[in-house]
ChimeraX commands (.cxc) that place a marker at each C-alpha (Angstrom):
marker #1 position 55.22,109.89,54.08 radius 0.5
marker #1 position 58.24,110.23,51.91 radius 0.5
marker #1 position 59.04,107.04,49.92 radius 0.5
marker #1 position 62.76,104.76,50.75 radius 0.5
marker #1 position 63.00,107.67,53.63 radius 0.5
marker #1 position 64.62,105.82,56.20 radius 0.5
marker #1 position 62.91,106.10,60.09 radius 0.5
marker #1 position 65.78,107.11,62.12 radius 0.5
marker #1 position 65.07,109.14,65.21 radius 0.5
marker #1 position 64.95,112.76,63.89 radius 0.5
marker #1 position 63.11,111.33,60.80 radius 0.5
marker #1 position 60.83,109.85,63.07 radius 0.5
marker #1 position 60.25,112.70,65.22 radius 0.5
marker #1 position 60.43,114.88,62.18 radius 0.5
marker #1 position 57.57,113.03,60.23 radius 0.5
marker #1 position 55.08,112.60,63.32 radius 0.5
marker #1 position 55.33,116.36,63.93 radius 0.5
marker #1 position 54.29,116.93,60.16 radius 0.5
marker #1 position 51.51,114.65,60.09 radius 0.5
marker #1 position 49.82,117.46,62.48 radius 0.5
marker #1 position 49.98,119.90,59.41 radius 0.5
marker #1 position 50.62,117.46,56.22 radius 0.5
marker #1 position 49.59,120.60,54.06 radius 0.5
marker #1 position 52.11,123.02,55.16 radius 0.5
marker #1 position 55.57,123.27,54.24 radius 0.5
marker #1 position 57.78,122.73,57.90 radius 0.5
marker #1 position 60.90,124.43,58.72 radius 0.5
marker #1 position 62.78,121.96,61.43 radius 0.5
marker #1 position 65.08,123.73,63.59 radius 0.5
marker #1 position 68.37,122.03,63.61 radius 0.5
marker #1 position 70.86,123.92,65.68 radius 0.5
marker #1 position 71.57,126.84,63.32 radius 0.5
marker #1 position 69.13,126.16,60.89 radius 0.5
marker #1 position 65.64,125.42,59.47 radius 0.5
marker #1 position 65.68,123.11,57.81 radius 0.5
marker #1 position 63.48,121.25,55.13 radius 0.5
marker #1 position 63.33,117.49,53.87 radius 0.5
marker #1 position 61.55,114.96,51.38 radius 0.5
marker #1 position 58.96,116.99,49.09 radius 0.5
marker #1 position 59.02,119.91,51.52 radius 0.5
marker #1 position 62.52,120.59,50.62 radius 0.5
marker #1 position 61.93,120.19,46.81 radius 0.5
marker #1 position 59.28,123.21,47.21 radius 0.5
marker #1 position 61.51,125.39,49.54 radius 0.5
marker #1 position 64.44,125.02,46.78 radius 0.5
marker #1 position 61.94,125.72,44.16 radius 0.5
marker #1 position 60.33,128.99,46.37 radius 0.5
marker #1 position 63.44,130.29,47.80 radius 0.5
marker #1 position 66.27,130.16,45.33 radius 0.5
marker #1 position 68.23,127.66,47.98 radius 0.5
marker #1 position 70.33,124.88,47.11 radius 0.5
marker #1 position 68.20,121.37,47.20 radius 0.5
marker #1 position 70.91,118.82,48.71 radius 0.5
marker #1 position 70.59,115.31,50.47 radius 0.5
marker #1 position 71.35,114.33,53.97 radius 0.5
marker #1 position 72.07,110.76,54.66 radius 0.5
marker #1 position 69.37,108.97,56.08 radius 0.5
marker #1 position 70.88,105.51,57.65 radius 0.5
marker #1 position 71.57,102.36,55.62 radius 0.5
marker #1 position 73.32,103.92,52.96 radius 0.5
marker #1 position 70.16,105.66,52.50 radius 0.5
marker #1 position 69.45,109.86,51.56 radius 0.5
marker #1 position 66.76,112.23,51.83 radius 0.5
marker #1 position 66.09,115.34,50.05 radius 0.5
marker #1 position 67.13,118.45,52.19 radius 0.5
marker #1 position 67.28,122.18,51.38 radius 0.5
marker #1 position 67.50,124.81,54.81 radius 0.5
marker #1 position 68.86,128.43,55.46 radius 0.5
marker #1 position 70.11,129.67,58.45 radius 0.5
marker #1 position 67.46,130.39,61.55 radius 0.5
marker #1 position 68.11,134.24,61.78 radius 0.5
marker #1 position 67.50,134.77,57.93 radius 0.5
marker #1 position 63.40,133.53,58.81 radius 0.5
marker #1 position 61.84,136.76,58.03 radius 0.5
marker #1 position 63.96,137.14,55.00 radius 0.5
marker #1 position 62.61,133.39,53.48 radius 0.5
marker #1 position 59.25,133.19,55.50 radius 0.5
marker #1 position 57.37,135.59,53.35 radius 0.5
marker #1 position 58.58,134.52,50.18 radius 0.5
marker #1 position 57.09,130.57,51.25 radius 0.5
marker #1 position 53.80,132.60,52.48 radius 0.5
marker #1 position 53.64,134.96,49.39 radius 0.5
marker #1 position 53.80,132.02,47.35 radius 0.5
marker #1 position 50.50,130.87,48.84 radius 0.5
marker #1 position 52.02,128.15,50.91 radius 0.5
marker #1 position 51.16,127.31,54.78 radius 0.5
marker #1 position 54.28,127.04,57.16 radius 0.5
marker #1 position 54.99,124.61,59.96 radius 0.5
marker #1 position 57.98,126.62,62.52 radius 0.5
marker #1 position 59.23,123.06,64.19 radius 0.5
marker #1 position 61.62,124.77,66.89 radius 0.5
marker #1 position 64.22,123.15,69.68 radius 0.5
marker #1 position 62.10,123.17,72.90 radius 0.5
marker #1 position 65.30,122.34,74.82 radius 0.5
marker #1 position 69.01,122.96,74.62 radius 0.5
marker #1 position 70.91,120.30,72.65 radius 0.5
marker #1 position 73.70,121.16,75.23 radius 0.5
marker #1 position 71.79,119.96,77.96 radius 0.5
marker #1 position 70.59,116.33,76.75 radius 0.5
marker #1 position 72.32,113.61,75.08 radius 0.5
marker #1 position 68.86,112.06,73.74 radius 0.5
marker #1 position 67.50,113.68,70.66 radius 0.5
marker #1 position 66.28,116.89,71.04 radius 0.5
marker #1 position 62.45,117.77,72.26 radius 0.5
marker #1 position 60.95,119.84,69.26 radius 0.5
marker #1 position 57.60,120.91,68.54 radius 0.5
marker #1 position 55.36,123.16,66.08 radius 0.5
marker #1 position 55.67,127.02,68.25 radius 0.5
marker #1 position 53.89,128.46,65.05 radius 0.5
marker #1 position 51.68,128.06,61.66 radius 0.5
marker #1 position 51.43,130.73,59.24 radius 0.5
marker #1 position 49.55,131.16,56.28 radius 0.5
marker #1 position 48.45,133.59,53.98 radius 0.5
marker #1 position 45.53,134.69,55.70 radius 0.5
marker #1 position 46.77,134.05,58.99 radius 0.5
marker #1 position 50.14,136.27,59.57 radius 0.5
marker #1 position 51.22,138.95,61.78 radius 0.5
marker #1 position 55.11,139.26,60.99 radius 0.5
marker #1 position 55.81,142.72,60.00 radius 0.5
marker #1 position 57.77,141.38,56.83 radius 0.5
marker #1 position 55.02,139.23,55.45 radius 0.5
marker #1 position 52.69,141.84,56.16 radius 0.5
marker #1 position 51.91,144.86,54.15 radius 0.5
marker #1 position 51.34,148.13,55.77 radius 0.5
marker #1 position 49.72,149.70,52.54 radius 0.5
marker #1 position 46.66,147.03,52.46 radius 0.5
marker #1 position 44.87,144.62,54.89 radius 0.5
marker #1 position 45.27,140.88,55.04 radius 0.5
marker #1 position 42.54,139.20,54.94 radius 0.5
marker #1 position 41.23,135.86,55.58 radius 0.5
marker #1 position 38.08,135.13,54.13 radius 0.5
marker #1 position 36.05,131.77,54.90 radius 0.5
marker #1 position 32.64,130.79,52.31 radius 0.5
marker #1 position 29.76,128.42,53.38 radius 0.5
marker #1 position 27.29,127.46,50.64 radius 0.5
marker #1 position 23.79,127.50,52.15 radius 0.5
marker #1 position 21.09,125.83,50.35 radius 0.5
marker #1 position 19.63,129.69,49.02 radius 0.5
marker #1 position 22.21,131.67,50.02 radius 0.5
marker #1 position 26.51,132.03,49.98 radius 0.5
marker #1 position 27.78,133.39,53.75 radius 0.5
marker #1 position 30.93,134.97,53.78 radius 0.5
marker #1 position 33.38,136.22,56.44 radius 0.5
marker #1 position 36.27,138.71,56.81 radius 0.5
marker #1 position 38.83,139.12,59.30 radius 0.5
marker #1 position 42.41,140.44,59.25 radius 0.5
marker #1 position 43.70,139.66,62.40 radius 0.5
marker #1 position 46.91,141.73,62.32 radius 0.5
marker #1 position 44.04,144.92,62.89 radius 0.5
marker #1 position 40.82,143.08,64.33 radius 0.5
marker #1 position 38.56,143.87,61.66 radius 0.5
marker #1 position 35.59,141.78,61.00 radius 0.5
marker #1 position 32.92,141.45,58.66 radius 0.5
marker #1 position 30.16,139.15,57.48 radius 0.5
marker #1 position 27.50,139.14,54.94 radius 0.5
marker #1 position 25.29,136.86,52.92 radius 0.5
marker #1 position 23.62,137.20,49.47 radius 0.5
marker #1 position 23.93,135.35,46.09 radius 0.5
marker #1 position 27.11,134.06,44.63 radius 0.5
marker #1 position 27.13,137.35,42.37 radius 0.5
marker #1 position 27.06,139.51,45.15 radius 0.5
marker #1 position 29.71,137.01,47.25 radius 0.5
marker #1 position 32.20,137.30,44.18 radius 0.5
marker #1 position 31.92,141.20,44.28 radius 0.5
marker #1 position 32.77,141.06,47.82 radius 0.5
marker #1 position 35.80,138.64,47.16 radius 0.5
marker #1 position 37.16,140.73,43.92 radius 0.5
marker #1 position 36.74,144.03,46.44 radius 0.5
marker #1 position 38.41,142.91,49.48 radius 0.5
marker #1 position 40.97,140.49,47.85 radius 0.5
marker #1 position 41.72,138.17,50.71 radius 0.5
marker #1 position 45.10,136.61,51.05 radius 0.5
marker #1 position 43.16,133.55,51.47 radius 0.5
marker #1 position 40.00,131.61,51.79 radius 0.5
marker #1 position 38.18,128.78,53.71 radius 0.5
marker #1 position 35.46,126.56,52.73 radius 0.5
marker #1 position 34.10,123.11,53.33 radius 0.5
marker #1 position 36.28,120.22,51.96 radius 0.5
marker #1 position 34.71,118.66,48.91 radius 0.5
marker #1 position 33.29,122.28,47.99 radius 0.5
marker #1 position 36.13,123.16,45.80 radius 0.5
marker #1 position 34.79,122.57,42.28 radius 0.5
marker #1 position 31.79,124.39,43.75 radius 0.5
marker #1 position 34.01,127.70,44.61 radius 0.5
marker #1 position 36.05,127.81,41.77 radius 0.5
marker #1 position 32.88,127.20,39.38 radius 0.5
marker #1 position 31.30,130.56,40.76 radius 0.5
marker #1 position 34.40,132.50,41.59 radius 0.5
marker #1 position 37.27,131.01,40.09 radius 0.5
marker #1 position 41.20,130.20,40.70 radius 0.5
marker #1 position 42.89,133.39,41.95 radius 0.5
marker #1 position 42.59,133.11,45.32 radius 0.5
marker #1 position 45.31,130.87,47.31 radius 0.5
marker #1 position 42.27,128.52,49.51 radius 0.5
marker #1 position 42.36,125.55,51.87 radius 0.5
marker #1 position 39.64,123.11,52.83 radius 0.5
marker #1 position 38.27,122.74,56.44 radius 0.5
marker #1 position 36.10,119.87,57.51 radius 0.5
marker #1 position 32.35,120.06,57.06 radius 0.5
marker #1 position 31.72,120.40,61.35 radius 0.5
marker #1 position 33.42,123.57,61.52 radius 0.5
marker #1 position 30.69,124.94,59.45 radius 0.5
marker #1 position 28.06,123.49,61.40 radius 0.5
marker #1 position 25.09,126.33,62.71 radius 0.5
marker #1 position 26.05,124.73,66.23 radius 0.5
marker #1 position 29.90,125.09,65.99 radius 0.5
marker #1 position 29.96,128.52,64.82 radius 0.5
marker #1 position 27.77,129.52,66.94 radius 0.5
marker #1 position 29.60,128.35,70.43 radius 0.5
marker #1 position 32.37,130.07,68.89 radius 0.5
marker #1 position 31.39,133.37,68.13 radius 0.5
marker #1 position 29.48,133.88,71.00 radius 0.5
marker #1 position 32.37,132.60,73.13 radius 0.5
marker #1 position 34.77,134.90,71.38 radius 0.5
marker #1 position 32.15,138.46,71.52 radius 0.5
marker link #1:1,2 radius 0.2
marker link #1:2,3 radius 0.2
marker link #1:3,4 radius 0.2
marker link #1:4,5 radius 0.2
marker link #1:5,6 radius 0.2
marker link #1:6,7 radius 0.2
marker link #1:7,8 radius 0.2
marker link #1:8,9 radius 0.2
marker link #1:9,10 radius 0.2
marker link #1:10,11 radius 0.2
marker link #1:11,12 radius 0.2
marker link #1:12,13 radius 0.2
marker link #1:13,14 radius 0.2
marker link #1:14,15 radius 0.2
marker link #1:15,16 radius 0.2
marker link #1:16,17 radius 0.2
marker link #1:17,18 radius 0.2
marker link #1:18,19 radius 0.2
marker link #1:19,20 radius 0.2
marker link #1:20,21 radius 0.2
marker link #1:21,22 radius 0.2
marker link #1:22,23 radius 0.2
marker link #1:23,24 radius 0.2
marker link #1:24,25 radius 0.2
marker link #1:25,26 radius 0.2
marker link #1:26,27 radius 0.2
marker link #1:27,28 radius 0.2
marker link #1:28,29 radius 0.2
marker link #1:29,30 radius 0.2
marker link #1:30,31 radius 0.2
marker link #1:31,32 radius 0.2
marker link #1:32,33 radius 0.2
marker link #1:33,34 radius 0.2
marker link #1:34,35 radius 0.2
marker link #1:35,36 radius 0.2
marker link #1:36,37 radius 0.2
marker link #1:37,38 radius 0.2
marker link #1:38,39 radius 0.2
marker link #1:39,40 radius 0.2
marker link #1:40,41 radius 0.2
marker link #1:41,42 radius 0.2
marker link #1:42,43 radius 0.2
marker link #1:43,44 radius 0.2
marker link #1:44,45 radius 0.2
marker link #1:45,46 radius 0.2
marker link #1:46,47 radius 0.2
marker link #1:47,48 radius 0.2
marker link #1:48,49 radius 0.2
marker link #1:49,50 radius 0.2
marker link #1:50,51 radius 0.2
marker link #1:51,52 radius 0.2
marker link #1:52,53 radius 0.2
marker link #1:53,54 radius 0.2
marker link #1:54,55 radius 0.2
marker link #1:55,56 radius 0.2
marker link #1:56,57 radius 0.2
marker link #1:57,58 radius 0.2
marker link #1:58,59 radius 0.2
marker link #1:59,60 radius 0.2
marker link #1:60,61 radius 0.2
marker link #1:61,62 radius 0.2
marker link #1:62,63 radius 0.2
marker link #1:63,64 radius 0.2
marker link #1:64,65 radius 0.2
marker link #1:65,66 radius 0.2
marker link #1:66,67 radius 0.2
marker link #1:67,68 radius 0.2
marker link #1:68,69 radius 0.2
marker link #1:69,70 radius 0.2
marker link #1:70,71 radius 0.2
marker link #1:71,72 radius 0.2
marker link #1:72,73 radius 0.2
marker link #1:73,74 radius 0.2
marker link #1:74,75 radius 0.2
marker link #1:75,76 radius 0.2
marker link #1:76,77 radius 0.2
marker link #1:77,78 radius 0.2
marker link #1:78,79 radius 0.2
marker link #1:79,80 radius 0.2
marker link #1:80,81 radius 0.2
marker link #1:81,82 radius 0.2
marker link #1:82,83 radius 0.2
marker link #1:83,84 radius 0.2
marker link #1:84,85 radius 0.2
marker link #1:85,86 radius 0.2
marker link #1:86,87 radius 0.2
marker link #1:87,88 radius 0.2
marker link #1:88,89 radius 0.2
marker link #1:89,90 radius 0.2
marker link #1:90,91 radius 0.2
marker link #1:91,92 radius 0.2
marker link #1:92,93 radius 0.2
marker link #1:93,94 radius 0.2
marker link #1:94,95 radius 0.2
marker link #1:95,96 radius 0.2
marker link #1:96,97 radius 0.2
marker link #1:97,98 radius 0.2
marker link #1:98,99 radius 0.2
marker link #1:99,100 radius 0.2
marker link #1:100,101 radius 0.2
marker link #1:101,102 radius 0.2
marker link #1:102,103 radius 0.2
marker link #1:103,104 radius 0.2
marker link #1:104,105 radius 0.2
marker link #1:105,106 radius 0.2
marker link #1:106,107 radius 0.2
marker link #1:107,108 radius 0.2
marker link #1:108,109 radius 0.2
marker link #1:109,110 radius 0.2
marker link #1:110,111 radius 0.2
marker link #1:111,112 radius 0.2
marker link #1:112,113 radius 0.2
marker link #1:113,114 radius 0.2
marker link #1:114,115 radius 0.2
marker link #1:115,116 radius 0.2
marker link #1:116,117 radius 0.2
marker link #1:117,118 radius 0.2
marker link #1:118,119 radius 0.2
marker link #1:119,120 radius 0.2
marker link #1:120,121 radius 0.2
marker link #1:121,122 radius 0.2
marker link #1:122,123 radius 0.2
marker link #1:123,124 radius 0.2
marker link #1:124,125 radius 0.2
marker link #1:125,126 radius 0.2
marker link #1:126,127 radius 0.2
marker link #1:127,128 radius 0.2
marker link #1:128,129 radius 0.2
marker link #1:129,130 radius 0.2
marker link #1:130,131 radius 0.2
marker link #1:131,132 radius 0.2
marker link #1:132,133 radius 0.2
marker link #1:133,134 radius 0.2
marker link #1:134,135 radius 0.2
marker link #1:135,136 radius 0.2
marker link #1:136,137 radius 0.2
marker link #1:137,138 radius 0.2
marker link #1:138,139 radius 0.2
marker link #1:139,140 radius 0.2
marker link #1:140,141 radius 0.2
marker link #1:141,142 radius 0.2
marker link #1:142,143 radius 0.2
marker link #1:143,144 radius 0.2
marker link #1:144,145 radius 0.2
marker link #1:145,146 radius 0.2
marker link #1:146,147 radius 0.2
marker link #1:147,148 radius 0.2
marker link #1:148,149 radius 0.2
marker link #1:149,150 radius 0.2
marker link #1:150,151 radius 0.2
marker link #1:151,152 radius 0.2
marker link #1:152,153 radius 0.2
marker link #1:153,154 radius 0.2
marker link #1:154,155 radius 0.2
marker link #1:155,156 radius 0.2
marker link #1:156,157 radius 0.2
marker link #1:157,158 radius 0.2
marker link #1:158,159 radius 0.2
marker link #1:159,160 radius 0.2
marker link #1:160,161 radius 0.2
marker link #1:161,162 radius 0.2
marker link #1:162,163 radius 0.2
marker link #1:163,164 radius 0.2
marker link #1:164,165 radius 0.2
marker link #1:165,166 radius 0.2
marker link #1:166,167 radius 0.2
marker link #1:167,168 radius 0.2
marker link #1:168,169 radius 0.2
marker link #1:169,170 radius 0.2
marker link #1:170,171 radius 0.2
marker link #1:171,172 radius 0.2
marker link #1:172,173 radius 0.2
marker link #1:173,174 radius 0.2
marker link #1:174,175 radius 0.2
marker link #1:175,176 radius 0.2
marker link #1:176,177 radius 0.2
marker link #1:177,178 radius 0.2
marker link #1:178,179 radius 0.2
marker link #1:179,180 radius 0.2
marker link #1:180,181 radius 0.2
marker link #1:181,182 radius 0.2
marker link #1:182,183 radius 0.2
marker link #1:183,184 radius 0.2
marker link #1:184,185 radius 0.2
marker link #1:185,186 radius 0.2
marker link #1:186,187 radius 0.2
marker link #1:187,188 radius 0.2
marker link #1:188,189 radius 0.2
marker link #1:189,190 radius 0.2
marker link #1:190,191 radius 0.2
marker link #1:191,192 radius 0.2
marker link #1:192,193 radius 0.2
marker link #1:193,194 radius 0.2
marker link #1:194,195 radius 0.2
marker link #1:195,196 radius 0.2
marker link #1:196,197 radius 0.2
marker link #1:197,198 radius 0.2
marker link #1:198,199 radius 0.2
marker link #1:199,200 radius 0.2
marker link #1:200,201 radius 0.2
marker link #1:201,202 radius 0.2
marker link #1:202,203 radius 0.2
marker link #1:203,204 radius 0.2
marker link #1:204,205 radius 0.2
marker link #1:205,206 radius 0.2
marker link #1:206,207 radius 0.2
marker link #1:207,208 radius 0.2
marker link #1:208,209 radius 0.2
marker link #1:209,210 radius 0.2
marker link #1:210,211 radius 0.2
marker link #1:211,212 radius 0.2
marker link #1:212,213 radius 0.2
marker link #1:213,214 radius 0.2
marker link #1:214,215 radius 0.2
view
């Protein structure tokens, strides 16, 4: 949580609703516009060429704020994802008109890199995929998929033969187990925009129950 912010009711509401993605960047509909606060809108300004200004905050109190207005999302949503960043959508889930009590919002959407199917972030020319890497005590598993055309693919081998794969299908991003990312970037570097899942989700038992459930 942002430092001095003061806890008024949307700050409230807006804060509990990011703690459900703390690593994305979260565009909070507010009547007209998305808009962005505290670090998040110190990025956005940064990303997006928008001016970074300061809404008050109660007691004489400010927090950061940068926002655009809500029809001109696919012109600033792919620049955030482009720049390797995850995105929150917070929309209205009622009409303001219609309550006098703050407005019910909620996360309708969270895009990422790997993990888009707006026709502006995507690119017809190339697939996007999402790749996810589990170190196995002999042997590096890998995955593929680009959901925006249902391709999937797997494999296993050494790292060597994992890295060739990663330079060849140049994923918009990858998975792997949190704590593992010294490991990754030791065998195949910086270059690719990654996030860290937690250790059950690449559990023989987890994946399993999935991927059968899914095919």
């Amino acid at each position: 949580m942002a430092k001095d912010v003061v806890m008024t009711p949307m700050m409230k509401q807006y804060f509990e609703l990011k703690e459900k993605h703390p690593d994305a960047v979260m565009l909070f509909r507010c009547g007209d516009f998305y808009e962005t606060y505290s670090e998040d809108a110190i990025t956005a300004a940064n990303i997006l060429g928008i001016t970074l200004t300061k809404r008050a905050n109660g007691q004489a109190k400010h927090v950061e704020m940068a926002g655009f207005p809500f029809h001109a999302l696919d012109t600033y949503l792919p620049k955030l994802i482009r720049a390797g960043k995850r995105v929150a959508i917070c929309d209205q889930l009622e009409d303001p008109k219609l309550t006098k009590k703050l407005v019910k919002r909620g996360i309708t959407e969270l895009v990422t890199p790997g993990v888009a199917i707006n026709d502006n972030v995507l690119s017809y020319k190339e697939n996007n995929f999402l790749a996810a890497v589990h170190f196995g005590k002999s042997a590096c598993g890998i995955a593929f998929l680009d959901i925006s055309t249902g391709e999937f693919l797997t494999a296993e081998g050494p790292t060597d033969y994992i890295d060739k794969l990663l330079n060849n299908f140049a994923p918009k991003e990858v998975l792997f187990e949190r704590g593992k990312q010294g490991m990754f970037e030791g065998n195949f570097g910086n270059k690719f925009f990654t996030f860290e899942l937690e250790d059950w989700v690449f559990t023989e038992t987890s994946s399993r129950e999935r991927l059968l459930k899914h095919f």
